[in-house]
TORMAR-260598 format. One record per residue (C-alpha): residue in three letters; x, y, z. Coordinates in steps of 0.02 Angstrom, whole numbers, plus 50000, padded with zeros to 5 digits. Layout:
<pts>
PT   type    east   north      up
PT    Ala       X       Y       Z
...
</pts>
This chain:
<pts>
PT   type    east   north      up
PT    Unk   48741   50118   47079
PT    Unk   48879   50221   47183
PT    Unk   49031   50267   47115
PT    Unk   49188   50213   47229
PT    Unk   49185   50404   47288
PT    Unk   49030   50433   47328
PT    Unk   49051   50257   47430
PT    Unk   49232   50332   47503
PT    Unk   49133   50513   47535
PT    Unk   48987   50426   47606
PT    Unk   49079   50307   47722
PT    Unk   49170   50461   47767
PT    Unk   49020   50562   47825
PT    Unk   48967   50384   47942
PT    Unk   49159   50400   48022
PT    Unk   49132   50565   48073
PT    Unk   48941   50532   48145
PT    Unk   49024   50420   48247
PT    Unk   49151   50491   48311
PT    Unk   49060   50653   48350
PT    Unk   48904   50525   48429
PT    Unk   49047   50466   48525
PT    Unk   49138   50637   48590
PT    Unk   48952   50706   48646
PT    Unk   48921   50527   48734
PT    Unk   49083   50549   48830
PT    Unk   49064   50719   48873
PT    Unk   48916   50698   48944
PT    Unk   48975   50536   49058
PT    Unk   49136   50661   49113
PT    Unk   49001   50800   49165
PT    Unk   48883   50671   49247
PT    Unk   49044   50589   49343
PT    Unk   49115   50767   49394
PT    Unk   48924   50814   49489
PT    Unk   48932   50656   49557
PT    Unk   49088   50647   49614
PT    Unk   49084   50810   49690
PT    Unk   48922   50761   49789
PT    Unk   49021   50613   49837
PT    Unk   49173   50707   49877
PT    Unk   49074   50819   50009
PT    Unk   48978   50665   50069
PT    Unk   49142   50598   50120
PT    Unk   49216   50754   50187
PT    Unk   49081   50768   50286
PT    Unk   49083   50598   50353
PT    Unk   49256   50597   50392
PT    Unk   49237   50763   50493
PT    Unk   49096   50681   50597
PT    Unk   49189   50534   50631
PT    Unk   49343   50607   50679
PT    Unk   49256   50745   50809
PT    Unk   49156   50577   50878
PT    Unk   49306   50477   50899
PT    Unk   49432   50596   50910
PT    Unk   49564   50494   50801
PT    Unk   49666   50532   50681
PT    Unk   49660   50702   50609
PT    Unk   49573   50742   50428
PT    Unk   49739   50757   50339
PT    Unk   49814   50607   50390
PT    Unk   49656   50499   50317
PT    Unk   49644   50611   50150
PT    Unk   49825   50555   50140
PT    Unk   49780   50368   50113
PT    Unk   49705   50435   49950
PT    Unk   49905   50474   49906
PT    Unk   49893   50662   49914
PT    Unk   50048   50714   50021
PT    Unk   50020   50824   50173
PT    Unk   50091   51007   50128
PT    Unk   50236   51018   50254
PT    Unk   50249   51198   50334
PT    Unk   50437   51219   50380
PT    Unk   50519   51356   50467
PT    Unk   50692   51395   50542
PT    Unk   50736   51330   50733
PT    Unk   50804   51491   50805
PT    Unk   50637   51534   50860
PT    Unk   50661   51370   50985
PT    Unk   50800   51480   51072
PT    Unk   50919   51350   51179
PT    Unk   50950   51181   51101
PT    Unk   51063   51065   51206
PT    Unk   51177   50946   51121
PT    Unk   51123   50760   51091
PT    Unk   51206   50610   51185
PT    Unk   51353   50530   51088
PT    Unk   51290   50363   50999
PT    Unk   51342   50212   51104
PT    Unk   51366   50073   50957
PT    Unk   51292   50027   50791
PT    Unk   51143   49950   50749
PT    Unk   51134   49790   50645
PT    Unk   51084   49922   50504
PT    Unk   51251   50028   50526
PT    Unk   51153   50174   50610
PT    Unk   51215   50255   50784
PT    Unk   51103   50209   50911
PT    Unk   51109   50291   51087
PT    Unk   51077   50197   51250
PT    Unk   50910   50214   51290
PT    Unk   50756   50137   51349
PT    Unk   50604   50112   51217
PT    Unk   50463   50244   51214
PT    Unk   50353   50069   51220
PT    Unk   50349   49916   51195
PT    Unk   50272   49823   51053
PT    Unk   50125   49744   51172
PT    Unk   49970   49835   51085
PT    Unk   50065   49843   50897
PT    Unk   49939   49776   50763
PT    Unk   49930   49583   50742
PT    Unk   49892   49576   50562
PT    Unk   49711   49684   50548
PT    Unk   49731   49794   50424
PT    Unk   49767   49973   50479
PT    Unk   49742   50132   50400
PT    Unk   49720   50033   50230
PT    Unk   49877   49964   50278
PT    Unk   49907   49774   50264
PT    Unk   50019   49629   50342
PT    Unk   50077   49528   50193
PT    Unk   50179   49362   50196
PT    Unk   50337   49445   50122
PT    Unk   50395   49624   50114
PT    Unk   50336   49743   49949
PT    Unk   50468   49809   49826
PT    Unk   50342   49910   49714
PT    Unk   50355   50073   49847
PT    Unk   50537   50044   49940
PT    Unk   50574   50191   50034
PT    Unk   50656   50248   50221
PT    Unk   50645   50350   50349
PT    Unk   50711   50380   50524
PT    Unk   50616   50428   50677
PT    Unk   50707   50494   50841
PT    Unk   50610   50530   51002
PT    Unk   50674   50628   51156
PT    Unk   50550   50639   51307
PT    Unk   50601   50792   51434
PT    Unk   50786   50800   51346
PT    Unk   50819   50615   51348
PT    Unk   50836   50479   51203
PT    Unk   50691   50347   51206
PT    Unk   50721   50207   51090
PT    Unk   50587   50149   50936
PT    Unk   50591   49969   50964
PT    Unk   50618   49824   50834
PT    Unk   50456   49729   50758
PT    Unk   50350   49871   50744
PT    Unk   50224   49806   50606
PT    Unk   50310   49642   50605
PT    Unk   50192   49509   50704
PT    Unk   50279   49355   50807
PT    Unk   50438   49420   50765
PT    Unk   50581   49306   50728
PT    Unk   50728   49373   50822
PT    Unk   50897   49362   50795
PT    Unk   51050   49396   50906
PT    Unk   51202   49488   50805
PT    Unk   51335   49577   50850
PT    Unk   51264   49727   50831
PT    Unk   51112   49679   50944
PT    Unk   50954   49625   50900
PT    Unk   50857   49631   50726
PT    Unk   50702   49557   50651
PT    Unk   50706   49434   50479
PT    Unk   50529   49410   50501
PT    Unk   50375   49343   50578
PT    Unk   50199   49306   50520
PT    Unk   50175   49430   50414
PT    Unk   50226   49630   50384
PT    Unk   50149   49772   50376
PT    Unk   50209   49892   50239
PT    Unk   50265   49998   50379
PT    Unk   50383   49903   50489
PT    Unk   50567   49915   50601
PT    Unk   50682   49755   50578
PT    Unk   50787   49838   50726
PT    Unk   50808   49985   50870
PT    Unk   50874   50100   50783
PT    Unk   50753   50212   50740
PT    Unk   50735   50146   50531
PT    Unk   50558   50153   50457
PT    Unk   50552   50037   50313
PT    Unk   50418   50084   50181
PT    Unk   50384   49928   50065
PT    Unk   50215   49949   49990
PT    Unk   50138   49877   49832
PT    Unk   50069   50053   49806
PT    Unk   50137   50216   49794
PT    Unk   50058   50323   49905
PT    Unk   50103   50467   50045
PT    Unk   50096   50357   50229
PT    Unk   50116   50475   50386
PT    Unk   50193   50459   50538
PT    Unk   50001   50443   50609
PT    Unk   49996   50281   50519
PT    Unk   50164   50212   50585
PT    Unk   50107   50245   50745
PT    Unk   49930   50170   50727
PT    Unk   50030   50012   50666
PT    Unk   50123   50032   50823
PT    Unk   49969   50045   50911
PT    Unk   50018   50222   51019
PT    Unk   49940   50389   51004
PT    Unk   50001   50541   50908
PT    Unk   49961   50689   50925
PT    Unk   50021   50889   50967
PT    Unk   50022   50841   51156
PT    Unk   50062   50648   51146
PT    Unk   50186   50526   51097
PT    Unk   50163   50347   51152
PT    Unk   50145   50363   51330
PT    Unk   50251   50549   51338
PT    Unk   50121   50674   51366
PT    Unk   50176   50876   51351
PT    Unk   50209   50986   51216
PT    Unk   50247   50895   51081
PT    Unk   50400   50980   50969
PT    Unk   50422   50898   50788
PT    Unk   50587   50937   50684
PT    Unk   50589   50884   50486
PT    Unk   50754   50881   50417
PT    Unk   50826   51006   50529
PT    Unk   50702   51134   50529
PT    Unk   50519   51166   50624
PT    Unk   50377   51068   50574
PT    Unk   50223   51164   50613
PT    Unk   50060   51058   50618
PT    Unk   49988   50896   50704
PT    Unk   50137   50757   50681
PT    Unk   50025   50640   50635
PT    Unk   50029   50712   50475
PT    Unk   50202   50712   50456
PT    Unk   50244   50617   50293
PT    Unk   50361   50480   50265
PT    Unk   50474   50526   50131
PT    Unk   50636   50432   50057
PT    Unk   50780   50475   50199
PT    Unk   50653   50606   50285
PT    Unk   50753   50627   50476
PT    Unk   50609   50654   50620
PT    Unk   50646   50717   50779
PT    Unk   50509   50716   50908
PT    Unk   50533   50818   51058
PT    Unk   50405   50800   51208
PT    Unk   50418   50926   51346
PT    Unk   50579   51002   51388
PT    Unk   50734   51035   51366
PT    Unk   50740   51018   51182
PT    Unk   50891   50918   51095
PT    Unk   50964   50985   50942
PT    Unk   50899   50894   50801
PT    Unk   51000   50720   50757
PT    Unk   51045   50670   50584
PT    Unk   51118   50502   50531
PT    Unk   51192   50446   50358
PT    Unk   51083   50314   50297
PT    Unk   51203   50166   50243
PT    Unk   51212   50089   50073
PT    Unk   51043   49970   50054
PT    Unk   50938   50102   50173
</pts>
């Protein structure tokens, strides 16, 4: 019989069989996954870059980003812009506290989503705290202010009348990207953390983006990220917390705007 080493020593030497069994076994299901997934990988690549040539949607970056990588932003100085000319002087406050100027919207909310999902982007019954982030959008066409209208991503929206002027409680449902009034406010409430674009915000919106296009503004589209240059296709602009966007289409071009986002925002 044993003796209570040789049982200790021999249950030893089974522990470390298994454990070695077990490190070879997952080493091989890592190298099996990585081949695979890198087949995968350039299967999908390669679909996306089909699809996008045949539809001619949105660009490669901006749908990589719904996998939560962030878009690299390329930033540069605006003296190479020459001339800017001065913004107009807000008219009022929006029921959010933010200046608004008097302006007519880009466009309206007529083709916005109605509660498809978009972009893997869906229209819940309440808003998301999980992701709770904002940014503001401003858009001059040929040197004037056009407005970004209220209920963006917000279907049959419930309107109220304030003070301030209109804003939106709800409606049927809302998209994690949505407006609740004109002023310009992106609301990000997701229940996942991930990079969205302004490409998606506008898909919601149901308008085309793009280096020549805004809405229904066609030229030479300009795109200003926190006061500098951005340099790339504004659909891949990303939404970060606070990020100011200025889109210029055509000329002149406005000096960029920046607002103080109130306490809550």
């Amino acid at each position: 019989m044993a003796s209570r080493k040789e049982q200790k020593e021999r249950a030893r030497q089974e522990r470390l069989a298994r454990e070695a069994a077990f490190e070879e076994a997952t080493r091989r299901k890592r190298l099996f996954m990585l081949a695979g997934g890198g087949a995968a990988a350039i299967v999908i690549v390669a679909i996306v870059i089909v699809s996008t040539i045949a539809s001619g949607g949105p660009s490669i970056a901006q749908r990589l980003s719904t996998r939560g990588s962030a878009p690299k932003l390329k930033l540069s100085s605006l003296a190479s812009l020459g001339h800017l000319t001065a913004p107009p002087q807000p008219t009022s406050l929006s029921p959010e506290g933010i200046p608004v100027f008097q302006a007519q919207a880009l466009a309206g909310t007529g083709s916005a989503a109605r509660g498809e999902t978009v972009d893997g982007i869906q229209c819940q019954g309440s808003e998301q705290s999980l992701f709770h982030i904002h940014a503001h959008l401003t858009i001059f066409v040929d040197g004037a202010a056009r407005q970004v209208p209220y209920g963006i991503g917000i279907p049959n929206a419930q309107v109220q009348n304030t003070p301030q002027g209109a804003f939106v409680g709800g409606g049927s449902c809302l998209y994690w990207l949505h407006t609740h009034a004109a002023d310009g406010i992106i609301h990000i409430e997701s229940p996942v953390q991930r990079t969205f674009t302004l490409g998606d915000f506008f898909d919601i919106w149901g308008q085309p983006l793009g280096p020549a296009r805004v809405g229904p503004a066609s030229g030479a589209v300009t795109a200003i990220y926190d006061g500098k240059l951005y340099d790339g296709n504004p659909r891949d602009i990303p939404l970060q917390a606070h990020a100011q966007i200025q889109l210029d289409v055509g000329r002149p071009l406005v000096k960029p705007v920046s607002i103080h986002f109130v306490s809550g925002l």
